[in-house]
VOGU-3710 file (C-alpha; in Angstrom, 3 decimals, decimal comma):
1> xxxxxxxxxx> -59,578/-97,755/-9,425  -58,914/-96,922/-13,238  -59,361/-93,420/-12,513  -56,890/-93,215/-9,942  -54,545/-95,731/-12,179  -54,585/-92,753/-15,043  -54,047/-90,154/-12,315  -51,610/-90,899/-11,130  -49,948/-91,762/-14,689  -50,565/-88,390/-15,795
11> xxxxxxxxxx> -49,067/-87,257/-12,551  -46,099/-88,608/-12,688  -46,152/-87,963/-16,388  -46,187/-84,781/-15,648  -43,633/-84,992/-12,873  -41,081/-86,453/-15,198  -41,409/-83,969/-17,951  -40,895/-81,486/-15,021  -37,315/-82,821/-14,531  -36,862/-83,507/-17,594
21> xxxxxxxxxx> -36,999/-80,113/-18,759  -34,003/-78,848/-16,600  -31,894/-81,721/-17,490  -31,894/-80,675/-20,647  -31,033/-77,834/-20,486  -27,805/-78,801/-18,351  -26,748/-80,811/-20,552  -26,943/-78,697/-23,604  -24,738/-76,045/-21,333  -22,393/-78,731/-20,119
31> xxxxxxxxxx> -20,676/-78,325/-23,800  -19,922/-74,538/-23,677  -16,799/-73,247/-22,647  -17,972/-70,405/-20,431  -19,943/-72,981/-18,273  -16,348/-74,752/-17,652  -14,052/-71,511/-17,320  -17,324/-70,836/-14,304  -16,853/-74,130/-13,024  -13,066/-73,899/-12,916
41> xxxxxxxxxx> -13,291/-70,381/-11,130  -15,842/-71,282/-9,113  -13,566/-74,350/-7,691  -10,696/-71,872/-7,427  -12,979/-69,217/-5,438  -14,464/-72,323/-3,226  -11,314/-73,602/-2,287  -9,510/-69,966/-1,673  -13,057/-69,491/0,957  -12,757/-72,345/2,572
51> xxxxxxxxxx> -8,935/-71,632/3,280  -10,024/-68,556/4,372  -12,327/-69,983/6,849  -9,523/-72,627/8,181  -7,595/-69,554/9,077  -10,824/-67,600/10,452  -11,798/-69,872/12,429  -7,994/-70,544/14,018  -7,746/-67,200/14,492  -11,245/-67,207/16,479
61> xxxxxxxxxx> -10,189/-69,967/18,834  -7,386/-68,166/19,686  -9,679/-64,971/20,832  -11,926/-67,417/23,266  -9,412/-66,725/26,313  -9,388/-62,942/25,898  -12,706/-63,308/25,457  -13,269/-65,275/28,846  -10,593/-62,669/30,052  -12,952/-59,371/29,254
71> xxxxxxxxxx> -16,140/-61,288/30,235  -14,132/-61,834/33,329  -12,931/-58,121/33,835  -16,468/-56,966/33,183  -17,761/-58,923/36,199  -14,913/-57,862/38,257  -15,516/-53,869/37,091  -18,967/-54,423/38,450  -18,713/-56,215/41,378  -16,369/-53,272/42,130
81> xxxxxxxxxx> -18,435/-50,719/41,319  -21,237/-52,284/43,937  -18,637/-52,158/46,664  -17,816/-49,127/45,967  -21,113/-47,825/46,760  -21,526/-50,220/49,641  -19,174/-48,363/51,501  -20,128/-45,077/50,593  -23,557/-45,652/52,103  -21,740/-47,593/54,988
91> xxxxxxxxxx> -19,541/-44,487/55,441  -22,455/-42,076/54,992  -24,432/-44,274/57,716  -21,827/-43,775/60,190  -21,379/-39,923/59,578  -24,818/-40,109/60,659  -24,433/-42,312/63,480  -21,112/-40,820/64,868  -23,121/-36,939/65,302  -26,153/-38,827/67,417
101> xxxxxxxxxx> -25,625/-38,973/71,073  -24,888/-42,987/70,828  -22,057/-42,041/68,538  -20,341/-39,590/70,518  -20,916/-41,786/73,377  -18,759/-44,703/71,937  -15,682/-41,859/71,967  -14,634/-43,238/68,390  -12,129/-41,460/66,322  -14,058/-38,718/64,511
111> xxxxxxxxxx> -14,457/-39,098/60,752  -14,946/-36,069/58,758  -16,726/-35,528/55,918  -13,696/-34,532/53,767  -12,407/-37,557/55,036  -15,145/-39,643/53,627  -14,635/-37,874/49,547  -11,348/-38,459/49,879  -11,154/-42,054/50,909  -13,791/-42,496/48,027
121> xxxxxxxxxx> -12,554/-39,969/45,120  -9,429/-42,123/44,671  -11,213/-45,343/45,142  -13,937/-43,755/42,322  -11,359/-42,856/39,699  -9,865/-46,151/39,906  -12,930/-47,820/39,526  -13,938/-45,276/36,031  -10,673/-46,609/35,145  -11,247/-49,850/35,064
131> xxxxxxxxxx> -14,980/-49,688/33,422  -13,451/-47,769/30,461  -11,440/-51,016/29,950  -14,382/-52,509/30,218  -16,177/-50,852/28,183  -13,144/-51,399/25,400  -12,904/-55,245/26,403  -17,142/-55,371/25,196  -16,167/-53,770/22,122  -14,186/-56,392/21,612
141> xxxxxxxxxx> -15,988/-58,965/22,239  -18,829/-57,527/20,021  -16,332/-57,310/17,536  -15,279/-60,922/18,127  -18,999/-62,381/18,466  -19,482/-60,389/15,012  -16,691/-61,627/13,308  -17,643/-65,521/14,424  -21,648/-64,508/12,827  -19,852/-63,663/9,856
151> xxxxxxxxxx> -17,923/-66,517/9,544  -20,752/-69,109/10,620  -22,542/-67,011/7,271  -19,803/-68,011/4,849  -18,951/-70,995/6,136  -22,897/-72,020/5,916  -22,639/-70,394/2,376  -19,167/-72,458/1,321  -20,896/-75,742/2,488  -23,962/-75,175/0,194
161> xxxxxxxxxx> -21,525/-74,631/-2,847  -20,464/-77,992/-3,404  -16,823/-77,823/-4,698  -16,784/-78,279/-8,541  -20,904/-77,759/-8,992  -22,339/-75,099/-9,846  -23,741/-73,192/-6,678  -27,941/-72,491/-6,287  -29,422/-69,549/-6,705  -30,364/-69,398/-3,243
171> xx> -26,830/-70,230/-2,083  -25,563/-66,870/-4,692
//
């Protein structure tokens, strides 16, 4: 039990010249004047960051609608583009079916194949349209979803620089 009693002396012994050491040398650098002209910048630079990151992160709430807007148009572009070739088959299928002897049985008005590209064409260059909007509005958004990683980076960064301390090495 003695054994362990000087063990753990010398352990924490050990422990307290550990911290010790670095204390010491904080306070003999608390006197200079650099260390305060660093501390008084690095308040300055703090502060101007996390006013920085106020406005950021207004100006991010206010991009949430567009961005429910363009995740919106996206679903719209391809819900589109399935109808579109829904009824190009469907239109294809009855082509088909209006040349068999069913077909020209029912006595239906005849649809032409001419008929069928240019019910479609316009219908198609609407649709391109609309997915290179689409294609602009996911930009955005990865423009937006970057901009909010960036911010959650600094912001993470501002909160492990206490204001008025002297930031970490692993926080630099």
């Amino acid at each position: 039990m003695a054994k362990l009693k000087t063990i753990n002396e010398q352990l924490r012994k050990t422990k307290d010249e550990q911290i010790a050491q670095p204390s010491l040398q904080i306070e003999r650098f608390k006197g200079f004047l650099q260390v305060r002209e660093f501390k008084s910048e690095a308040l300055q630079i703090n502060k101007a960051l996390s006013n920085q990151l106020n406005l950021l992160c207004h100006n991010i709430s206010l991009a949430l609608p567009l961005c429910e807007i363009s995740l919106s148009m996206i679903d719209k572009s391809v819900d589109a583009r399935q109808k579109l070739e829904q009824a190009n088959e469907t239109l294809t299928e009855f082509l088909s079916w209006q040349e068999t002897k069913e077909g020209q049985a029912a006595n239906l008005l005849q649809v032409m194949e001419s008929h069928n590209e240019i019910l479609l064409l316009k219908w198609q260059s609407q649709l391109m349209k609309a997915e290179r909007e689409t294609s602009r509005c996911r930009s955005t958004n990865g423009n937006i979803i970057e901009l909010i990683n960036d911010t959650l980076y600094l912001s993470n960064l501002i909160l492990e620089c206490t204001l008025g301390k002297l930031p970490s090495a692993k926080a630099l």
